[in-house]
Every structure is written in structure tokens, then in C-alpha cells.
Biopython code that builds the backbone (N, CA, C, O; Angstrom):
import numpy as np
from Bio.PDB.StructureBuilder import StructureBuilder

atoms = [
    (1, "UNK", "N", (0.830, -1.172, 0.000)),
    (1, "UNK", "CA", (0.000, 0.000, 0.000)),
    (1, "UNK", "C", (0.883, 1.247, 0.000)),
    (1, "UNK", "O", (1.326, 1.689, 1.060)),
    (2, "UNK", "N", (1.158, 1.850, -1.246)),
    (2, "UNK", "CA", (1.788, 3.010, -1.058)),
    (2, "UNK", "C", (1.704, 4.043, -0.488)),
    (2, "UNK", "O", (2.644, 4.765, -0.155)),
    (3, "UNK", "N", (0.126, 4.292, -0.250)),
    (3, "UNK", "CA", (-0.233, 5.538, 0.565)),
    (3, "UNK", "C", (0.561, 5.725, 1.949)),
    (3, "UNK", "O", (0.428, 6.812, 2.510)),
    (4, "UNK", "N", (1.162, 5.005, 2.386)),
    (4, "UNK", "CA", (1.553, 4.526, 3.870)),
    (4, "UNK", "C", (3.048, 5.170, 3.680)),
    (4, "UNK", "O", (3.459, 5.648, 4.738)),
    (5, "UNK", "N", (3.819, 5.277, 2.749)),
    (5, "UNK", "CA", (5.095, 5.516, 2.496)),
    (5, "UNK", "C", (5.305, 6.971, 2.837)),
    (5, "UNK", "O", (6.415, 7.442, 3.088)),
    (6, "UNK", "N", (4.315, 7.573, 2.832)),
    (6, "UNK", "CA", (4.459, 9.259, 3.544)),
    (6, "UNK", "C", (3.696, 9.553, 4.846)),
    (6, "UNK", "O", (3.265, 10.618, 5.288)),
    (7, "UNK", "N", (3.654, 8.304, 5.331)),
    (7, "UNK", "CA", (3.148, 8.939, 6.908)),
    (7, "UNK", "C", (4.319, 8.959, 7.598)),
    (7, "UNK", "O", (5.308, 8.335, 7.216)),
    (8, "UNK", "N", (4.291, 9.641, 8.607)),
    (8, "UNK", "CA", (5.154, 9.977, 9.951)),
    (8, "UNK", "C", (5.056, 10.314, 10.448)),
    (8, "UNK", "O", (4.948, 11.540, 10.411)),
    (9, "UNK", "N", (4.955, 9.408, 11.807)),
    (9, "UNK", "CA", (4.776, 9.405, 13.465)),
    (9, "UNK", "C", (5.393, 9.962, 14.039)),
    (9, "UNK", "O", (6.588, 10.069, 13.765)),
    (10, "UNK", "N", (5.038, 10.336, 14.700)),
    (10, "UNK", "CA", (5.801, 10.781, 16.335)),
    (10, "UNK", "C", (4.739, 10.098, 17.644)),
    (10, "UNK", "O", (3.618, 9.594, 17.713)),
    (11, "UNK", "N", (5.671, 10.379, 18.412)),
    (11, "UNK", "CA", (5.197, 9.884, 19.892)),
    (11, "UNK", "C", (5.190, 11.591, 20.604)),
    (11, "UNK", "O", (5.976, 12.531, 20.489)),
    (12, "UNK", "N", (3.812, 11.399, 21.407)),
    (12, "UNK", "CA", (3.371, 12.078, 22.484)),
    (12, "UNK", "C", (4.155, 12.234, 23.839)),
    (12, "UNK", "O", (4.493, 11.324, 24.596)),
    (13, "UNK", "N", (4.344, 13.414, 23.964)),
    (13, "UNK", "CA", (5.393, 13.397, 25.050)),
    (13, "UNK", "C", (4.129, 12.926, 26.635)),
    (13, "UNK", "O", (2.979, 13.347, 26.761)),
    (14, "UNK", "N", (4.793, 12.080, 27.496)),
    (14, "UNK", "CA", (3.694, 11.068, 28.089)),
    (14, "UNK", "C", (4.041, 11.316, 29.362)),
    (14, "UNK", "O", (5.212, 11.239, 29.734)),
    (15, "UNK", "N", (2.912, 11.683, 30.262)),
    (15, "UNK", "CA", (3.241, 12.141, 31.351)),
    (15, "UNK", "C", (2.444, 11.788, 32.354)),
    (15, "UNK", "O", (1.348, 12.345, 32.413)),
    (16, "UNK", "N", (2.773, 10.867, 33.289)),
    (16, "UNK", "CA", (1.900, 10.494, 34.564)),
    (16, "UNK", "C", (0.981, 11.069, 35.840)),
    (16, "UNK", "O", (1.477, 12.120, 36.245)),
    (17, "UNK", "N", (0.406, 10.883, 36.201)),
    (17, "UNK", "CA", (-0.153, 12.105, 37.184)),
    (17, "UNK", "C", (0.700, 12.002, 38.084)),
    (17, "UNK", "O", (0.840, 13.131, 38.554)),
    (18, "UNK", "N", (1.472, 11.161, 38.688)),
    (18, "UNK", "CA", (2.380, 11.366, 39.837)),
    (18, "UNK", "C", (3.196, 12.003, 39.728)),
    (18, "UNK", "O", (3.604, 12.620, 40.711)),
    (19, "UNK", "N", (4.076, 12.203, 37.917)),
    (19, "UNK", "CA", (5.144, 12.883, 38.178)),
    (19, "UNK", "C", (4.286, 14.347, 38.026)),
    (19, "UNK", "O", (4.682, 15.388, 38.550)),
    (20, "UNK", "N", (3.241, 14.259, 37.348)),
    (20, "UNK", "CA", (2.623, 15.996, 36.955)),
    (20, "UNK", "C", (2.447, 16.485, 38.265)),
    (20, "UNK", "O", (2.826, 17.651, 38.375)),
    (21, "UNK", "N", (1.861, 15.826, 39.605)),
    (21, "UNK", "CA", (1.952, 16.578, 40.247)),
    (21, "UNK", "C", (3.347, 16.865, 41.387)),
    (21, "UNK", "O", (3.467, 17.700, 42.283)),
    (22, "UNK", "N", (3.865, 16.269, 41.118)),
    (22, "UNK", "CA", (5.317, 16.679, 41.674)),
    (22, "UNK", "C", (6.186, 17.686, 41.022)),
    (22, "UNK", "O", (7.344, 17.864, 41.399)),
    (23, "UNK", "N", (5.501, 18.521, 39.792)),
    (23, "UNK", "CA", (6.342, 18.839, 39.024)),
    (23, "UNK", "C", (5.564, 20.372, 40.061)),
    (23, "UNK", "O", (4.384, 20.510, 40.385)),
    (24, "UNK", "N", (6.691, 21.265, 40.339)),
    (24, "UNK", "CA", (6.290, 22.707, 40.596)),
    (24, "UNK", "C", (5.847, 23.571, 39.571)),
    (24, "UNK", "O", (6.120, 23.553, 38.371)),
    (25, "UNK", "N", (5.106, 24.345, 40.236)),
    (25, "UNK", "CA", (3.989, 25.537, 39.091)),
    (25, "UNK", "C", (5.182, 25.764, 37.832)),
    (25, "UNK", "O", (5.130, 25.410, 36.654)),
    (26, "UNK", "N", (6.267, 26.501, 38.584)),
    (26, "UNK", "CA", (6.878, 27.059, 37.828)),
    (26, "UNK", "C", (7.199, 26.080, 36.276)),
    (26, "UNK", "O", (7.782, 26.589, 35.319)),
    (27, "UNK", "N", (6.874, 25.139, 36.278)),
    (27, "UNK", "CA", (7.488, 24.325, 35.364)),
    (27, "UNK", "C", (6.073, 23.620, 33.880)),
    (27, "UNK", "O", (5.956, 22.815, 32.955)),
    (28, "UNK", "N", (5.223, 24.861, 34.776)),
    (28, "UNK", "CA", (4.013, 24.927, 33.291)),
    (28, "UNK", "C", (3.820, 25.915, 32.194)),
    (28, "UNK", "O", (4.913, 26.346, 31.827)),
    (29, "UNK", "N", (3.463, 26.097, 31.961)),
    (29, "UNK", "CA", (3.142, 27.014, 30.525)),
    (29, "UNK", "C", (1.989, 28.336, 31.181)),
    (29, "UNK", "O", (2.273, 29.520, 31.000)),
    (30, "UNK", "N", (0.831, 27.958, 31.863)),
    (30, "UNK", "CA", (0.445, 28.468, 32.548)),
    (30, "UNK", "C", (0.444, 27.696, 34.437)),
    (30, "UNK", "O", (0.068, 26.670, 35.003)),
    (31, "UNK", "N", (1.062, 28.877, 34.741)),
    (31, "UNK", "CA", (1.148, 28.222, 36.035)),
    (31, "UNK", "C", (0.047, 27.907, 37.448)),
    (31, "UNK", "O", (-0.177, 26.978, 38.224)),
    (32, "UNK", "N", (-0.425, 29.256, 37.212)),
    (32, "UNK", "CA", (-1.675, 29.254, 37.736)),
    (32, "UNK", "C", (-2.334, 28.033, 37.536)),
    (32, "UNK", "O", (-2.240, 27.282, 38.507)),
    (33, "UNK", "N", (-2.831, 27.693, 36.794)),
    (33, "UNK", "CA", (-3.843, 26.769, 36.173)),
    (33, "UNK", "C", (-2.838, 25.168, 35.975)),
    (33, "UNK", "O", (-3.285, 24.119, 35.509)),
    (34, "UNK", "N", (-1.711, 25.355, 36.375)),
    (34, "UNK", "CA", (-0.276, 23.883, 35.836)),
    (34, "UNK", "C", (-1.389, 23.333, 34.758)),
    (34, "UNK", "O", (-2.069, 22.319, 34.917)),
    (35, "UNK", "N", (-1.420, 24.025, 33.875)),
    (35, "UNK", "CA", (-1.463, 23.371, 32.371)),
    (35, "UNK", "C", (-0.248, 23.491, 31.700)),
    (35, "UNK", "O", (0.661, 23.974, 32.375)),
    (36, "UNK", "N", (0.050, 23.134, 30.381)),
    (36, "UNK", "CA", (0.657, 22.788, 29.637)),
    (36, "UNK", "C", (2.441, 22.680, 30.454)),
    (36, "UNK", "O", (3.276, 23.556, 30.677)),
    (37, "UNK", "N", (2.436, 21.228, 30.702)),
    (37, "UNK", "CA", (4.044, 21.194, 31.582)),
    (37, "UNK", "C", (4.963, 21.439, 30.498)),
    (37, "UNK", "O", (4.823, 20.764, 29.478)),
    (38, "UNK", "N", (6.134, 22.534, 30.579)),
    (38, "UNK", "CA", (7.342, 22.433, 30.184)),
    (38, "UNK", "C", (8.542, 21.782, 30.604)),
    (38, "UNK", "O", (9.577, 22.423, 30.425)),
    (39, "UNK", "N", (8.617, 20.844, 31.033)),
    (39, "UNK", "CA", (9.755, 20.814, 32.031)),
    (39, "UNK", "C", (11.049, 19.427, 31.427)),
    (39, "UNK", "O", (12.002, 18.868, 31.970)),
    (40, "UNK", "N", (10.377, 19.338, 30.016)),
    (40, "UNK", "CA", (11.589, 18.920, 29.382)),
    (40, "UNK", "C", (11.529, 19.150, 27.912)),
    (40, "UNK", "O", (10.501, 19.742, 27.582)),
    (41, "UNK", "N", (12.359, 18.845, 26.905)),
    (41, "UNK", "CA", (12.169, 19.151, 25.502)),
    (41, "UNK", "C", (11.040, 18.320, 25.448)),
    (41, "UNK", "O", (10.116, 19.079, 25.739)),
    (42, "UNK", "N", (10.595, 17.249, 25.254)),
    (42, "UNK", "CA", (9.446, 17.031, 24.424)),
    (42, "UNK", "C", (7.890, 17.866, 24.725)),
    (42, "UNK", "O", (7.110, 18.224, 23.843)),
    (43, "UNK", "N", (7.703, 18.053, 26.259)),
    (43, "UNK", "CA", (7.036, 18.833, 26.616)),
    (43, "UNK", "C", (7.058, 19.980, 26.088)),
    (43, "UNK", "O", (5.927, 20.223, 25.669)),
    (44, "UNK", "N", (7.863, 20.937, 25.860)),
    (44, "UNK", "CA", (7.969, 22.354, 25.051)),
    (44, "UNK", "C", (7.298, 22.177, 23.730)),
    (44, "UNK", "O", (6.402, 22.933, 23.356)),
    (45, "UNK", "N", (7.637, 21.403, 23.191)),
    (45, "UNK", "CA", (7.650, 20.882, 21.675)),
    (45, "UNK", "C", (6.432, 20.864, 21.560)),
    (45, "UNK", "O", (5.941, 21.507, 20.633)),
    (46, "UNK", "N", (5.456, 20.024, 22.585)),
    (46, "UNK", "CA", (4.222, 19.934, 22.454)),
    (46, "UNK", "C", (3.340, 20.709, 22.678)),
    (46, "UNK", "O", (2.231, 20.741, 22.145)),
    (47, "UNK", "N", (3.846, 21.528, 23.641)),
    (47, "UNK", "CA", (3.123, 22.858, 24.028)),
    (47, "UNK", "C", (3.305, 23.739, 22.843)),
    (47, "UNK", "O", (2.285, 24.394, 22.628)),
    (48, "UNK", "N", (4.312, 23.978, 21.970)),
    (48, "UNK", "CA", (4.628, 24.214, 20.610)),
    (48, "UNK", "C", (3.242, 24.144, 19.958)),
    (48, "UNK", "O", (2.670, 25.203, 19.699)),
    (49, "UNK", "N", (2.522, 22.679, 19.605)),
    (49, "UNK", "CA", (2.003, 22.564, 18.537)),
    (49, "UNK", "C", (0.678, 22.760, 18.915)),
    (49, "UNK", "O", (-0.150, 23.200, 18.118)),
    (50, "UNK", "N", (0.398, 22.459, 20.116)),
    (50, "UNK", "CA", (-0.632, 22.973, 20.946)),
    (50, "UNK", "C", (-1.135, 24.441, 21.477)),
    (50, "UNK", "O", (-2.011, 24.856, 22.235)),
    (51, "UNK", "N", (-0.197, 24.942, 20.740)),
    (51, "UNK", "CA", (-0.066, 26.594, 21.362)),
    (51, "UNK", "C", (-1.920, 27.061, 20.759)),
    (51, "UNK", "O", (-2.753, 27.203, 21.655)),
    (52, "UNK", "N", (-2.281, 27.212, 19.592)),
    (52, "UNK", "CA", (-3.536, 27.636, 18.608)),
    (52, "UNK", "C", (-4.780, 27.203, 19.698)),
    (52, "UNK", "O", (-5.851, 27.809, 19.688)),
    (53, "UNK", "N", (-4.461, 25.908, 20.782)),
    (53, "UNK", "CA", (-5.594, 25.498, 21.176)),
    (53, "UNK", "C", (-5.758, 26.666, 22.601)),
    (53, "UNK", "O", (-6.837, 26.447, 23.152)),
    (54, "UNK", "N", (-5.299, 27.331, 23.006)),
    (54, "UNK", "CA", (-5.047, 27.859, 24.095)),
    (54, "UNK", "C", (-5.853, 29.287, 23.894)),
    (54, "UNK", "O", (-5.573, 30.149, 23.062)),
    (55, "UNK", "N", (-6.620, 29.314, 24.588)),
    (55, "UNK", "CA", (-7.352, 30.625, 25.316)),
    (55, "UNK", "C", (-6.859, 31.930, 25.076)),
    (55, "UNK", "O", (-5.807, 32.301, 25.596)),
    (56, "UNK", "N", (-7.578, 32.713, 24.279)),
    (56, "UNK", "CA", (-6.852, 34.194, 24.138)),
    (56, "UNK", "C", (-6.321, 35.248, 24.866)),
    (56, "UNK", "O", (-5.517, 36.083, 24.449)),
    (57, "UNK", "N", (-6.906, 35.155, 26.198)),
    (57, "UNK", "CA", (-6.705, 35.561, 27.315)),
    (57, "UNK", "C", (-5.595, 34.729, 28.055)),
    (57, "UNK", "O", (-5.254, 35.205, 29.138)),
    (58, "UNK", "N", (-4.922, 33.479, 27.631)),
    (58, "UNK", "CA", (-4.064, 33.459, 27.723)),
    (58, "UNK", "C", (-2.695, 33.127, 27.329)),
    (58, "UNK", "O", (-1.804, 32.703, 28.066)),
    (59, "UNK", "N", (-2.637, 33.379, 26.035)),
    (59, "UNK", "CA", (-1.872, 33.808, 24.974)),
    (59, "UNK", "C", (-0.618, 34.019, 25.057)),
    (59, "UNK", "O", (0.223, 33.291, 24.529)),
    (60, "UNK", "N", (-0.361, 35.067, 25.748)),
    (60, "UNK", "CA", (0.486, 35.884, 25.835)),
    (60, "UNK", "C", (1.436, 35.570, 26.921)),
    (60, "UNK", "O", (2.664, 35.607, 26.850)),
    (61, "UNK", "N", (0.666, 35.242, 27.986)),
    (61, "UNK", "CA", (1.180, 34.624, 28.910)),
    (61, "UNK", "C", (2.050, 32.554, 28.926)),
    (61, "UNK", "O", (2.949, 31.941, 29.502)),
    (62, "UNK", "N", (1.160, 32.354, 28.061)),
    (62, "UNK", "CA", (1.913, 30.888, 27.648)),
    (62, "UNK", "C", (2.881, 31.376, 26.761)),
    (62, "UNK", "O", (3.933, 30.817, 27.070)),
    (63, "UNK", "N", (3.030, 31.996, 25.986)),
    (63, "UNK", "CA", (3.822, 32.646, 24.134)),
    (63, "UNK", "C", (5.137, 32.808, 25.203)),
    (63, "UNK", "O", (6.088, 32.068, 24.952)),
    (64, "UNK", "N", (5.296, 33.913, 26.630)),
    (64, "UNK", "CA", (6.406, 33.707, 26.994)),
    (64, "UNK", "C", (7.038, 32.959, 27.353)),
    (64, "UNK", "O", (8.213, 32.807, 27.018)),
    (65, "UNK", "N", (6.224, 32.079, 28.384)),
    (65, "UNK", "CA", (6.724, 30.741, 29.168)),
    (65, "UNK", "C", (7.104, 29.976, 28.322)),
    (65, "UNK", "O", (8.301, 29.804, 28.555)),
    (66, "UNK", "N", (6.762, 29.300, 27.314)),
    (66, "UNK", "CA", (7.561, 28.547, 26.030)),
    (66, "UNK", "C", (8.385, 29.274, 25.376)),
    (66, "UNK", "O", (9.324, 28.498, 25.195)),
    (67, "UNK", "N", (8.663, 30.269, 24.891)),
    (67, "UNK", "CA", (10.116, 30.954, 24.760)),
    (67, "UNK", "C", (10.934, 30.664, 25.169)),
    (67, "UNK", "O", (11.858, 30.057, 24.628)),
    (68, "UNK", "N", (10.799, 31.176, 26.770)),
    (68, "UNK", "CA", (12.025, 31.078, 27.424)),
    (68, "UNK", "C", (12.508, 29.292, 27.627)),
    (68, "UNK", "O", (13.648, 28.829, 27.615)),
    (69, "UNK", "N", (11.232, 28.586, 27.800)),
    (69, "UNK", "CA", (11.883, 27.182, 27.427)),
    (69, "UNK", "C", (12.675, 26.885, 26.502)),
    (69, "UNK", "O", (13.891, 26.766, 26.645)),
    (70, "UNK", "N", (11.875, 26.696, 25.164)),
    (70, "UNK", "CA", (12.782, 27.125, 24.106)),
    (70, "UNK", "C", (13.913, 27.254, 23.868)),
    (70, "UNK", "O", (14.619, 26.502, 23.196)),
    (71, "UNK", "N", (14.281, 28.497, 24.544)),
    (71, "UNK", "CA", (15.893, 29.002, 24.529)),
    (71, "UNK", "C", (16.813, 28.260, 25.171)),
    (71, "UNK", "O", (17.907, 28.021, 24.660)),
    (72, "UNK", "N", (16.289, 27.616, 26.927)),
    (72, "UNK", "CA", (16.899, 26.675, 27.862)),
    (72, "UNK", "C", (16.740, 25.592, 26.749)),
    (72, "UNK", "O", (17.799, 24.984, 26.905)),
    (73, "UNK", "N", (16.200, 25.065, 25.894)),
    (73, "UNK", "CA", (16.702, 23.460, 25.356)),
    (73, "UNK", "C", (17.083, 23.822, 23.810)),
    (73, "UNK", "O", (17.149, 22.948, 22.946)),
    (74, "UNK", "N", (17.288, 24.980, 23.595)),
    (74, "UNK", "CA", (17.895, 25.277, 22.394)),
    (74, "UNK", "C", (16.770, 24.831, 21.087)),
    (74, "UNK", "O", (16.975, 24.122, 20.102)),
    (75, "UNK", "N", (15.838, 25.374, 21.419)),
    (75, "UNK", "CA", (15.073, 24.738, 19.953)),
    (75, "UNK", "C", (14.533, 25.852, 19.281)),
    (75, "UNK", "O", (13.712, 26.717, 19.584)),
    (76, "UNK", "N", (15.177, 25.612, 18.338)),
    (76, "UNK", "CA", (15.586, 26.870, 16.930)),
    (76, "UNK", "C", (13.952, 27.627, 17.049)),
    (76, "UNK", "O", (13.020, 26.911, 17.415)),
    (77, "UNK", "N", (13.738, 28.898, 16.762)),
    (77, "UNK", "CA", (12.235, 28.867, 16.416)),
    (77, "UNK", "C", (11.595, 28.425, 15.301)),
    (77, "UNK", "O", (10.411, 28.088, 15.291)),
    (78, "UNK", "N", (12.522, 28.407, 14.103)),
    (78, "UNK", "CA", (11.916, 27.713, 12.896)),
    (78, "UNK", "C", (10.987, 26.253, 13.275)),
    (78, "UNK", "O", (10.538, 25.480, 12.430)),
    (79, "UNK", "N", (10.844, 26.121, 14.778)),
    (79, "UNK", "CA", (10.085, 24.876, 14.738)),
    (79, "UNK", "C", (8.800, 25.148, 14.537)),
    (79, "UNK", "O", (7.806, 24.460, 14.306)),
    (80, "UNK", "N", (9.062, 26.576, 14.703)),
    (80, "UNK", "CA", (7.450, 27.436, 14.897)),
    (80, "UNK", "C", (6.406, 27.499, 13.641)),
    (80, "UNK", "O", (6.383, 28.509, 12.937)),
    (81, "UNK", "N", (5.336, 26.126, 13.317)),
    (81, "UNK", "CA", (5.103, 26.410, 11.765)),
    (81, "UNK", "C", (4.213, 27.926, 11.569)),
    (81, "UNK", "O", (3.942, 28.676, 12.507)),
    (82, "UNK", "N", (3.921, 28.113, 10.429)),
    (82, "UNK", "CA", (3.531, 30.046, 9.657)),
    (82, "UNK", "C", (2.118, 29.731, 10.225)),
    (82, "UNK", "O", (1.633, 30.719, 10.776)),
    (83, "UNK", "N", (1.492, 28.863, 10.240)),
    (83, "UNK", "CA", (0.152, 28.664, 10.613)),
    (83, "UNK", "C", (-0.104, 28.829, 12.538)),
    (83, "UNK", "O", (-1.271, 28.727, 12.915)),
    (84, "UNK", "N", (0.902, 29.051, 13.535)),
    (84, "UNK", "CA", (1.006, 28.963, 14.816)),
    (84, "UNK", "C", (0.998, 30.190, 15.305)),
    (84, "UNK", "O", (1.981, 30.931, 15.299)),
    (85, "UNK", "N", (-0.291, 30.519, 15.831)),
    (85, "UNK", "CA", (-0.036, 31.602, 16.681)),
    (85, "UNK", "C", (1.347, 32.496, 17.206)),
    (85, "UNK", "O", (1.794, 33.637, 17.094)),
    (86, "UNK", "N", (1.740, 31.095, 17.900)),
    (86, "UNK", "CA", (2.657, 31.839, 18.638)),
    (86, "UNK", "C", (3.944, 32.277, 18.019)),
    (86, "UNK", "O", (4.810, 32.828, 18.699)),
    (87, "UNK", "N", (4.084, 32.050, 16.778)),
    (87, "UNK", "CA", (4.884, 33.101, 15.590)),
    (87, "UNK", "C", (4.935, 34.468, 16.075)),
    (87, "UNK", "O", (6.041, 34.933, 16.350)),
    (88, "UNK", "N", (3.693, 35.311, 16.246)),
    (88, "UNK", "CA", (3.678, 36.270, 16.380)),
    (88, "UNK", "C", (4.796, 36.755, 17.753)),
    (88, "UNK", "O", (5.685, 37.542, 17.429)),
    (89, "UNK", "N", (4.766, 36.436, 18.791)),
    (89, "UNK", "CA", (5.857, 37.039, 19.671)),
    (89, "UNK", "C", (7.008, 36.192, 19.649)),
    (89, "UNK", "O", (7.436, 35.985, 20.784)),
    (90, "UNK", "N", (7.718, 35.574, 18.641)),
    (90, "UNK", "CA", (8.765, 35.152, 18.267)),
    (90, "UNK", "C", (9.671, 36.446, 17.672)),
    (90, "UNK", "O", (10.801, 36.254, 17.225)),
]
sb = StructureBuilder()
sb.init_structure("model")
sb.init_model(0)
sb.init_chain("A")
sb.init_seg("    ")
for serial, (resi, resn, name, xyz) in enumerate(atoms, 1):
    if name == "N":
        sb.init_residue(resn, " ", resi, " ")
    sb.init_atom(name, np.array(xyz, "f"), 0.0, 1.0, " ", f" {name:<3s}", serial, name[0])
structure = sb.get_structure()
């Protein structure tokens, strides 16, 4: 089946409730609320692609907190696709 020759997977960065809640505020996207955990590269990454699903009101406030991740694991912004919100404060 050729159609199959252009798919590509990835894996979900996978996260337990025991370690989520051991993880401190500081180490979410929004902290208040410990949604979206940053607290390693795949987590950023995902909060990355997930950014569009996130609340307008709080936007701005996640757009920084993944930045500055970002920068701590070195991930270029070109990961940022033209269609992603969070382009804009890049």
C-alpha cells in the first residue's frame, strides 16, 4: 500500500499524574492553572504545537513561558510552523 510511504509518526510526550503533580507551578506554561508542563524538551515541543488550542486571554502569557523554554533546550524557532499563533511574539 503506497499511501503509507508518507506517513510519519511521532510519539506524544507522556506524562503520569504522579510525576505531573510533583512537578512545581513554575514548570508549566500556565502556572496558575499547571497546564501545559514544560519541564523537558518534548514537553515544550508539544506545548509548541498545541499553542492555537489555548485561550486568548491566555496567549500571551503561555507565548512567553515557552520561549524562554525554548531558549533553555535550544530549539531553533523555525520549529514554529507560519500557521502557529505563537509566531507572532517570536
Amino acid at each position: 500500500m503506497a499511501y503509507f510511504k508518507s506517513f510519519t509518526s511521532f510519539t506524544e510526550a507522556k506524562l503520569h499524574a504522579k510525576e505531573r503533580h510533583q512537578l512545581p507551578d513554575s514548570e508549566f506554561g500556565l502556572p496558575s492553572q499547571r497546564r501545559y508542563p514544560l519541564h523537558d524538551r518534548a514537553h515544550v515541543l508539544a506545548a509548541v504545537r498545541m499553542f492555537n488550542k489555548v485561550e486568548p486571554e491566555y496567549e500571551e502569557e503561555l507565548a512567553r513561558n515557552i520561549i524562554r523554554k525554548m531558549k533553555e533546550y535550544n530549539i531553533p524557532k523555525e520549529t514554529v510552523g507560519p500557521d502557529n499563533r505563537l509566531r507572532k511574539y517570536l
